[in-house]
Structure formats: structure tokens, C-alpha cells
PyMOL Python script that loads the backbone (N, CA, C, O; Angstrom):
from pymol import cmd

cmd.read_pdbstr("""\
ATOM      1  N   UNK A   1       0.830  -1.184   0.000  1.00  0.00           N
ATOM      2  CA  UNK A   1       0.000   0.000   0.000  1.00  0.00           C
ATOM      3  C   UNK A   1       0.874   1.246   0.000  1.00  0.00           C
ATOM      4  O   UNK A   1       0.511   2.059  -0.850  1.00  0.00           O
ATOM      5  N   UNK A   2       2.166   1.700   0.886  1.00  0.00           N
ATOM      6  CA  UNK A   2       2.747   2.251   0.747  1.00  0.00           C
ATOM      7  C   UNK A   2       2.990   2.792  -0.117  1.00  0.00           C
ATOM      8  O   UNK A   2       2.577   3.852  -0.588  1.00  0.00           O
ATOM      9  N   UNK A   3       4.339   1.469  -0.675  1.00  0.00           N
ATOM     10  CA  UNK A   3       4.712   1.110  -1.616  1.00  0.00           C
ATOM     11  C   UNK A   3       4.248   2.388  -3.386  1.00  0.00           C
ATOM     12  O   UNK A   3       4.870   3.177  -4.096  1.00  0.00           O
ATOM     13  N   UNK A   4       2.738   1.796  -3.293  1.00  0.00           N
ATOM     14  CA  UNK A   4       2.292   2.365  -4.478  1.00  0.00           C
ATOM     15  C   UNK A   4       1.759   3.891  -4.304  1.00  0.00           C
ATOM     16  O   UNK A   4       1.319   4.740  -5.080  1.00  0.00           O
ATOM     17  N   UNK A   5       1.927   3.848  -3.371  1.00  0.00           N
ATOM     18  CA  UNK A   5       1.375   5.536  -2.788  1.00  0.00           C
ATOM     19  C   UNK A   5       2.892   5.982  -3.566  1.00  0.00           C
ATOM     20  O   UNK A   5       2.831   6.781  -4.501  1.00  0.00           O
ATOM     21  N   UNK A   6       4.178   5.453  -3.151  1.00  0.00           N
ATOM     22  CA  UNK A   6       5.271   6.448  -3.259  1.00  0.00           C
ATOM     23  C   UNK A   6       5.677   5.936  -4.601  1.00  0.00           C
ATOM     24  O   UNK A   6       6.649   6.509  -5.094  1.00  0.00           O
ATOM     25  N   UNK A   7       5.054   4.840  -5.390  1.00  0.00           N
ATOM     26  CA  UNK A   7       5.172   4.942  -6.893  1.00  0.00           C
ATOM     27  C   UNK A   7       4.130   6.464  -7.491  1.00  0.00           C
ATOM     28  O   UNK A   7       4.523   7.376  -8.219  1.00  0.00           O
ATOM     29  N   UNK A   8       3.247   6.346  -7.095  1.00  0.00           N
ATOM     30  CA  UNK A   8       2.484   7.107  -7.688  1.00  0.00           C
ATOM     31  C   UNK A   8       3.213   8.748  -7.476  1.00  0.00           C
ATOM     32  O   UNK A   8       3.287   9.693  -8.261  1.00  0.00           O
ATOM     33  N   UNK A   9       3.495   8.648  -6.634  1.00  0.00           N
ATOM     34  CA  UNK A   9       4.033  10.093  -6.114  1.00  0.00           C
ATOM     35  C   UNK A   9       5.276  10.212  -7.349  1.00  0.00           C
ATOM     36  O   UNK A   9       5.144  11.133  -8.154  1.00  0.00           O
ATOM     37  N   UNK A  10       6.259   9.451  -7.468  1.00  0.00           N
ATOM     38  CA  UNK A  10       7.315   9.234  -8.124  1.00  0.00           C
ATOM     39  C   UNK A  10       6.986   9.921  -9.601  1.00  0.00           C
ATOM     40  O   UNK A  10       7.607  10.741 -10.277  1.00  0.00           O
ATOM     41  N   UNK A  11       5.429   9.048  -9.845  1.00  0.00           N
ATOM     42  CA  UNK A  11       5.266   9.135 -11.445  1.00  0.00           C
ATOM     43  C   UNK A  11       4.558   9.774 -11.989  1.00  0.00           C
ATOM     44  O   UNK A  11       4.504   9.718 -13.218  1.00  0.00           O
ATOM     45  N   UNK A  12       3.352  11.042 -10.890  1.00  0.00           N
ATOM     46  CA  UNK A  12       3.169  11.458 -11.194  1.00  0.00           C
ATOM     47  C   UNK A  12       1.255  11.001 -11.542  1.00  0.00           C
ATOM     48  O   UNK A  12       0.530  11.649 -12.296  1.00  0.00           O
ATOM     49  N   UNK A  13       0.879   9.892 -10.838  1.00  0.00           N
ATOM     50  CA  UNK A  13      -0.334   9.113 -11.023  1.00  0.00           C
ATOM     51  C   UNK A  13      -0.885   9.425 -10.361  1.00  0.00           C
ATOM     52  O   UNK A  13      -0.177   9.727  -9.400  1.00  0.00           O
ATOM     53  N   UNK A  14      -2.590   9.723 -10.030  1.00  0.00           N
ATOM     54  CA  UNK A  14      -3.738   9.681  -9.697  1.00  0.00           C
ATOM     55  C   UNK A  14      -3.400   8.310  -8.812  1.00  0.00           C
ATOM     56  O   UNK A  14      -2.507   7.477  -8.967  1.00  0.00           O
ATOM     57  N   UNK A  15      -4.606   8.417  -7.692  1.00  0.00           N
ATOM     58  CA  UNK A  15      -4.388   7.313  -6.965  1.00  0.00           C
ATOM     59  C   UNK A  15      -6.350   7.620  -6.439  1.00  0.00           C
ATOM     60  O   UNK A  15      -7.022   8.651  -6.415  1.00  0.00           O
ATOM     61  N   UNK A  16      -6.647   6.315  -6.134  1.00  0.00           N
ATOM     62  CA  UNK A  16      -7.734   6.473  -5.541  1.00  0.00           C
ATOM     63  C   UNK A  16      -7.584   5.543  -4.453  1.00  0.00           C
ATOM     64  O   UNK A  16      -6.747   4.677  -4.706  1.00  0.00           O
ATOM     65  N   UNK A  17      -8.165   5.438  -3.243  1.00  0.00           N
ATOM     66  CA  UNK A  17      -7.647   5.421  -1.699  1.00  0.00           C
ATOM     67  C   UNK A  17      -9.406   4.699  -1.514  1.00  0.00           C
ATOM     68  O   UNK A  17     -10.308   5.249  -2.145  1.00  0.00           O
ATOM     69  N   UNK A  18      -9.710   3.541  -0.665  1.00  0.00           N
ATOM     70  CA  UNK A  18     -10.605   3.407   0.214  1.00  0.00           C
ATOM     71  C   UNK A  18     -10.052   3.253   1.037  1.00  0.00           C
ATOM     72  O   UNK A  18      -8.829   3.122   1.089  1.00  0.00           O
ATOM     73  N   UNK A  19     -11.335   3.213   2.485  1.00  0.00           N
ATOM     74  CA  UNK A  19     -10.722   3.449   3.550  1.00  0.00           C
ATOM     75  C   UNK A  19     -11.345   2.215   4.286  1.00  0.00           C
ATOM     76  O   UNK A  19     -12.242   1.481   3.870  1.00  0.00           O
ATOM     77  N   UNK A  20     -10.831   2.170   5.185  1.00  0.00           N
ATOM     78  CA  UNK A  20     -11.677   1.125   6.340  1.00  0.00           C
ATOM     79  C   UNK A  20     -13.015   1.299   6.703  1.00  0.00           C
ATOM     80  O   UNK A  20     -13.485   0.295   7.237  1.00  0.00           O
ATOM     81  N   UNK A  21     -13.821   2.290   6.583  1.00  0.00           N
ATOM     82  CA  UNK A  21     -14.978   2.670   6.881  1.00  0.00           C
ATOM     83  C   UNK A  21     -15.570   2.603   5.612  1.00  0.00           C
ATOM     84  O   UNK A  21     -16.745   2.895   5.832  1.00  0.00           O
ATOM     85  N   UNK A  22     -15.413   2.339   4.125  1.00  0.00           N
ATOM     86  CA  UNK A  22     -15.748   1.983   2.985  1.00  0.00           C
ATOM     87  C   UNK A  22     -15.781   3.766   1.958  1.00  0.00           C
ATOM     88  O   UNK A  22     -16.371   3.808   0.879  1.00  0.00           O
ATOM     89  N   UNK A  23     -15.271   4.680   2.375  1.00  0.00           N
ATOM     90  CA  UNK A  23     -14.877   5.809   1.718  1.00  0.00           C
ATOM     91  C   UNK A  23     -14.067   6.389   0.824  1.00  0.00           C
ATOM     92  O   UNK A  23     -13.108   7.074   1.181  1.00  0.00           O
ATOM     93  N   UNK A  24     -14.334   6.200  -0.270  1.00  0.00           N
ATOM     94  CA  UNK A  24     -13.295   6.256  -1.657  1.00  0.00           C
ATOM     95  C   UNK A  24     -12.629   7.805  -1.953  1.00  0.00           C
ATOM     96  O   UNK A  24     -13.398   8.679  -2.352  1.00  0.00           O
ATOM     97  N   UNK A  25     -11.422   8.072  -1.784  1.00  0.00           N
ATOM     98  CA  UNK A  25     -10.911   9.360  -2.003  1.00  0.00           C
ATOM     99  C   UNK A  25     -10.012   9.303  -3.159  1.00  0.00           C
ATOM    100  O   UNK A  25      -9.094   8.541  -3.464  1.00  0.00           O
ATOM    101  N   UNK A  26     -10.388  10.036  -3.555  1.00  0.00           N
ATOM    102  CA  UNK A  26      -9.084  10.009  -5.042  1.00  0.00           C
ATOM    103  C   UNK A  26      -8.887  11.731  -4.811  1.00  0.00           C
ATOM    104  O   UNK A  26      -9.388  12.666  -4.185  1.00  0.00           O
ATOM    105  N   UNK A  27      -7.145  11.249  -6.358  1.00  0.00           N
ATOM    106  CA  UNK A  27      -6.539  12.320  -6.153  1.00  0.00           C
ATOM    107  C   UNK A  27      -5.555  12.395  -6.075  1.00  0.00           C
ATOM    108  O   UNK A  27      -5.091  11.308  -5.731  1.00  0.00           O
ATOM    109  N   UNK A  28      -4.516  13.439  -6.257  1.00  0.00           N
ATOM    110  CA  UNK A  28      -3.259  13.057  -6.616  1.00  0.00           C
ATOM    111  C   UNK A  28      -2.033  12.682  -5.159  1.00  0.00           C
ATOM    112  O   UNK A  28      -1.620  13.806  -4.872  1.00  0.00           O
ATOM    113  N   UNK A  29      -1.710  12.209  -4.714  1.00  0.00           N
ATOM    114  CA  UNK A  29      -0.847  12.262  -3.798  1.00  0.00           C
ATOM    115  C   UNK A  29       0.882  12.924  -3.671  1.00  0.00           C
ATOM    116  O   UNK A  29       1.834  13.048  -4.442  1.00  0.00           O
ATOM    117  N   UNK A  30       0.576  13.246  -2.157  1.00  0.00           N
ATOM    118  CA  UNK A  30       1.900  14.026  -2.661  1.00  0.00           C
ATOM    119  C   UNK A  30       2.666  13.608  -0.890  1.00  0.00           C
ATOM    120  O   UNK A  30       2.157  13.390   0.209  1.00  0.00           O
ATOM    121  N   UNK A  31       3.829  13.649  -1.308  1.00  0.00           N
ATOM    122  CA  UNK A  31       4.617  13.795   0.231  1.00  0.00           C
ATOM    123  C   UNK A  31       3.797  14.462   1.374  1.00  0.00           C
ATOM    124  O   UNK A  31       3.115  15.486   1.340  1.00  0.00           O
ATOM    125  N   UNK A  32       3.979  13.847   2.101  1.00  0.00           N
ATOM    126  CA  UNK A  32       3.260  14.158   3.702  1.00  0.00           C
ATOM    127  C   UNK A  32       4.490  14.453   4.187  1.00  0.00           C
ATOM    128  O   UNK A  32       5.467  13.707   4.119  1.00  0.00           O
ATOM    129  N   UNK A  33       4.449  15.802   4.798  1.00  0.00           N
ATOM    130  CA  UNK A  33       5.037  15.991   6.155  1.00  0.00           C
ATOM    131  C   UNK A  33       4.195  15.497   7.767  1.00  0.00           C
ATOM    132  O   UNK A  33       4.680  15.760   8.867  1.00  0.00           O
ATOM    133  N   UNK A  34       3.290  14.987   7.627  1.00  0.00           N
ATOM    134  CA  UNK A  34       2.937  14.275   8.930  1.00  0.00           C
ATOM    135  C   UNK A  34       3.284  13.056   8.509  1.00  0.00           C
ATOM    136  O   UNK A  34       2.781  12.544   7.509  1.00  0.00           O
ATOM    137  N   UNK A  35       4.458  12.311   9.474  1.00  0.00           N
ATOM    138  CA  UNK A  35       4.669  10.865   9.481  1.00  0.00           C
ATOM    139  C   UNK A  35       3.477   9.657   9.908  1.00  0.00           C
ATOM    140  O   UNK A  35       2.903   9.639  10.997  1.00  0.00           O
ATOM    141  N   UNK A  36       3.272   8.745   8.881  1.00  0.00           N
ATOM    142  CA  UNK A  36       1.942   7.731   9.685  1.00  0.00           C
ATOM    143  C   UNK A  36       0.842   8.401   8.542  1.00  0.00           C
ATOM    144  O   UNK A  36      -0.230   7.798   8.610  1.00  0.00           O
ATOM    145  N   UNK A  37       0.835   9.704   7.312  1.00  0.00           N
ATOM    146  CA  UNK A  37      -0.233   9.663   6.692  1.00  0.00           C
ATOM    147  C   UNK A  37      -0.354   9.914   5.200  1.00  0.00           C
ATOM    148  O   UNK A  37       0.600  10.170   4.465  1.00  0.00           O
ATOM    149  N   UNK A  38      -1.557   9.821   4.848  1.00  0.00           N
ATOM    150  CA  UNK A  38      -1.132  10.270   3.375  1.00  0.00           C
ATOM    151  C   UNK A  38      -2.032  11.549   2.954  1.00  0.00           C
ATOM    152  O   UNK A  38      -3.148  11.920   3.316  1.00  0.00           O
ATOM    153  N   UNK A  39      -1.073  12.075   2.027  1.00  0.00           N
ATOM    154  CA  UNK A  39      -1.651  13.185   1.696  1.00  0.00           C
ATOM    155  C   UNK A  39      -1.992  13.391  -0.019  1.00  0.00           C
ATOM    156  O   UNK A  39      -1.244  13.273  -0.990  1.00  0.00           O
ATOM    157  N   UNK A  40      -3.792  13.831   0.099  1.00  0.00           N
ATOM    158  CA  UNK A  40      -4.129  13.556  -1.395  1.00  0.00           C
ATOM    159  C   UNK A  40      -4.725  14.830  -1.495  1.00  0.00           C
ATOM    160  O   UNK A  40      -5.252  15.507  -0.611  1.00  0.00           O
ATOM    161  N   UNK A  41      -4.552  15.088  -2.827  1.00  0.00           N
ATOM    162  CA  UNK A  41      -4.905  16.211  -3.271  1.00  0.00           C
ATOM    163  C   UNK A  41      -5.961  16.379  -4.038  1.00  0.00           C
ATOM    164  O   UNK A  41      -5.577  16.134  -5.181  1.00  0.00           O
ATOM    165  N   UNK A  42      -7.217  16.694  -4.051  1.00  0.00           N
ATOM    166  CA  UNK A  42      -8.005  16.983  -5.242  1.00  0.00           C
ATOM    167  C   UNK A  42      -8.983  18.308  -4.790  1.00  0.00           C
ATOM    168  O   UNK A  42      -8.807  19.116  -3.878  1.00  0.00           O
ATOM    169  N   UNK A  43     -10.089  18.208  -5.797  1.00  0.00           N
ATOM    170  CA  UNK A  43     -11.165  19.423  -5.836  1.00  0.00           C
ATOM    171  C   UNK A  43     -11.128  19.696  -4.625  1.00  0.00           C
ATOM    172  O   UNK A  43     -10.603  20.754  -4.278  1.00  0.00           O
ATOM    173  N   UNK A  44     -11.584  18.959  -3.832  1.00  0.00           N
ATOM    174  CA  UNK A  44     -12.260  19.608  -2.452  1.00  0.00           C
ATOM    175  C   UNK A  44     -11.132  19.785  -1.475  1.00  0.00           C
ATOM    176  O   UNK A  44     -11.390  19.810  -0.272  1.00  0.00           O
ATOM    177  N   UNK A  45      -9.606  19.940  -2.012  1.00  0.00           N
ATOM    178  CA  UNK A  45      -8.626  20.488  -1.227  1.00  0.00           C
ATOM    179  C   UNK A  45      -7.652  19.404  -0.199  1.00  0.00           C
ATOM    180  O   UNK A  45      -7.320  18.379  -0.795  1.00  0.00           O
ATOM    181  N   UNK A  46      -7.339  19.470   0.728  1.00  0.00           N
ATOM    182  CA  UNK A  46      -6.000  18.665   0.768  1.00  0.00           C
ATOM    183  C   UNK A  46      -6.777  17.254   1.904  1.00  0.00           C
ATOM    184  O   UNK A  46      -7.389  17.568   2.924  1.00  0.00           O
ATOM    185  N   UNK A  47      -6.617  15.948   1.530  1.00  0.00           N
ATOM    186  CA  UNK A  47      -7.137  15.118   2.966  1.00  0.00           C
ATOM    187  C   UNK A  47      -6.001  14.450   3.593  1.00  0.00           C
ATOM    188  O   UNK A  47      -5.333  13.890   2.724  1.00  0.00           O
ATOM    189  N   UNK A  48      -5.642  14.331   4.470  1.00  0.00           N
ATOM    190  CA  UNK A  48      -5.058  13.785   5.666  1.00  0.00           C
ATOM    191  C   UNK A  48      -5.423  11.857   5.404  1.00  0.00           C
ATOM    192  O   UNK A  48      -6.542  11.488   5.048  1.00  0.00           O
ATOM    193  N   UNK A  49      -4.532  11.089   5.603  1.00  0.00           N
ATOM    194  CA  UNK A  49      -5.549   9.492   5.723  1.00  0.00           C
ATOM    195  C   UNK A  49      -4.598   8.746   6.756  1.00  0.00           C
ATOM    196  O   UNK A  49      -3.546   8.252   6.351  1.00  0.00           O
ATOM    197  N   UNK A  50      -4.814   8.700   7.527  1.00  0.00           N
ATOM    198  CA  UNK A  50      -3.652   7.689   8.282  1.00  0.00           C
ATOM    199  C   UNK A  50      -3.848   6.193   7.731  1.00  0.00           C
ATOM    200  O   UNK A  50      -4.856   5.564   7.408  1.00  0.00           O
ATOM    201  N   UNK A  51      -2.479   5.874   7.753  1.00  0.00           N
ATOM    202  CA  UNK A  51      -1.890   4.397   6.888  1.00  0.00           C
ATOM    203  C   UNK A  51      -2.774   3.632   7.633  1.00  0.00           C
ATOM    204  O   UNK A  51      -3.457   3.091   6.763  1.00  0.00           O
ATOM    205  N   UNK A  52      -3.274   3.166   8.965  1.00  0.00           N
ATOM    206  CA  UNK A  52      -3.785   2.318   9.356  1.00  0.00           C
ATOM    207  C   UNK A  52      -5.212   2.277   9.154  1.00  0.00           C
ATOM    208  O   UNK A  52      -5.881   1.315   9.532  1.00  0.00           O
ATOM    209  N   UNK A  53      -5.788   3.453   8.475  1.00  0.00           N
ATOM    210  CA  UNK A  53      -7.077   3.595   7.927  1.00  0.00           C
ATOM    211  C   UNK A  53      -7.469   3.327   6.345  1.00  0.00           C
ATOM    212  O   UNK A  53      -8.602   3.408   5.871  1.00  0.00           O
ATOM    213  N   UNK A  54      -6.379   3.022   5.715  1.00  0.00           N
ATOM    214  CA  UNK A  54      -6.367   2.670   4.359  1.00  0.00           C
ATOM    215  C   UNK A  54      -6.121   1.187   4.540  1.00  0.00           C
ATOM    216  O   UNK A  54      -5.432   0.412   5.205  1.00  0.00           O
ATOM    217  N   UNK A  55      -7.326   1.207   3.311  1.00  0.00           N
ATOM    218  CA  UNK A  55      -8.021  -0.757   3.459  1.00  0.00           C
ATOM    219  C   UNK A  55      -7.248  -1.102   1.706  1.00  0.00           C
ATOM    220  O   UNK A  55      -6.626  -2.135   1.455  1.00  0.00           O
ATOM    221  N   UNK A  56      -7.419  -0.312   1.001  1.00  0.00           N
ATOM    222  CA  UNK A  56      -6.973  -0.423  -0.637  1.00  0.00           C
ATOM    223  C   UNK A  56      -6.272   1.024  -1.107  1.00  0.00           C
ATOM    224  O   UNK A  56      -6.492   2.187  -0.769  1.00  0.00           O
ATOM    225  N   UNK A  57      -5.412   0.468  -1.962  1.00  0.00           N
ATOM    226  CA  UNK A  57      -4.541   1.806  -2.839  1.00  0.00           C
ATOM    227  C   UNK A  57      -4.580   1.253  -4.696  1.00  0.00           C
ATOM    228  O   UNK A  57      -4.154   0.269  -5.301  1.00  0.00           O
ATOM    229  N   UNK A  58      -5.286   2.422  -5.053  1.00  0.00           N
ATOM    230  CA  UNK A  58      -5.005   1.626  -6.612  1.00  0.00           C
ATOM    231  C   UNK A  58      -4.601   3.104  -7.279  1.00  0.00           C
ATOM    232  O   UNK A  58      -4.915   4.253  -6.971  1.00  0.00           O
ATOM    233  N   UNK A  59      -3.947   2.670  -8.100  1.00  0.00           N
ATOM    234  CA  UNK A  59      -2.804   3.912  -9.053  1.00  0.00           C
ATOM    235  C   UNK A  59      -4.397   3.778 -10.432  1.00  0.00           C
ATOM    236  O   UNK A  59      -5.247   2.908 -10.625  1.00  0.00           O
ATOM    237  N   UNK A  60      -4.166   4.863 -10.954  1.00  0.00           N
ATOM    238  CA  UNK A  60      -4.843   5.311 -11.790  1.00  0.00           C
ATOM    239  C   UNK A  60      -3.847   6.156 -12.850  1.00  0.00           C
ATOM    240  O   UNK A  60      -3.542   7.348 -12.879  1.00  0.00           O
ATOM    241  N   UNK A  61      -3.433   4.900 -13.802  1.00  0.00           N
ATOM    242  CA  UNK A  61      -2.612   5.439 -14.996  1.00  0.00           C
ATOM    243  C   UNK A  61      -3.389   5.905 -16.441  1.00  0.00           C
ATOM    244  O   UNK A  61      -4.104   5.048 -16.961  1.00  0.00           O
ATOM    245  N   UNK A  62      -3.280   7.178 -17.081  1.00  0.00           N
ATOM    246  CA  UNK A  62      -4.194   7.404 -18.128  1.00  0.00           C
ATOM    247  C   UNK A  62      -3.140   6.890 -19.336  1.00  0.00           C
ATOM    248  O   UNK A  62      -1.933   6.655 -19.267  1.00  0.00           O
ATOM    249  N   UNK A  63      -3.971   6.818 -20.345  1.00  0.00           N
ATOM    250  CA  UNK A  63      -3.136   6.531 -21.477  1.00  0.00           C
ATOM    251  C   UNK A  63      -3.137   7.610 -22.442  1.00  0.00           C
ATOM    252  O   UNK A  63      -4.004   8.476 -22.560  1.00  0.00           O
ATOM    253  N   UNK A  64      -2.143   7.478 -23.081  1.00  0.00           N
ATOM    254  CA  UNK A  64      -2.316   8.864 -24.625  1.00  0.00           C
ATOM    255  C   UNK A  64      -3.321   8.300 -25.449  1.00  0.00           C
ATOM    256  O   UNK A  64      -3.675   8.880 -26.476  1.00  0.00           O
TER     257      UNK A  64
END
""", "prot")
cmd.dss("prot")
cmd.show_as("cartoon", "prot")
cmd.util.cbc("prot")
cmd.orient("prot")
């Protein structure tokens, strides 16, 4: 889960995030300065997710 959080970050990918409570966040991810979370970026502005609250991580690659 990590893992693909800090691919995505790397490459520049969309990521969409559920959570343990069944709440789907997408959006781009970016380095967290709070250790223990992740930080995604979209429309409705910046969300916070702590690692132990993320149930799934899937990368969202577009094509040309």
C-alpha cells in the first residue's frame, strides 16, 4: 500500500484510496510531512488518511 502511494508520487499518477470505513478518495498524492499519513490532493482540497485507515490503494494510470 505504501509502496504504491510512493510509486504514484514518483510518477506522477492519480491514486484512488478506500478506507476502512468503505470511503473512496481520489486524487493526486503528494509527500506528507505528517509521518503515519497520506496526503491527497483533489477538488475539495487537501485530505489527511492515516496508513492504518487505508483498506486499498489503486494507481490510476491514463493513457495517450
Amino acid at each position: 500500500m505504501i509502496k504504491e502511494l510512493k510509486i504514484a508520487i514518483a510518477k506522477g499518477h492519480m491514486v484512488s484510496i478506500k478506507t476502512l470505513d468503505g470511503e473512496v478518495i481520489t486524487g493526486m498524492p503528494e509527500s506528507a510531512s505528517i509521518p503515519g499519513k497520506a496526503k491527497i490532493r483533489n477538488e475539495q482540497g487537501v485530505t489527511y488518511i492515516p496508513f492504518e485507515q487505508i483498506d486499498h490503494v489503486m494507481r490510476i494510470i491514463s493513457f495517450p
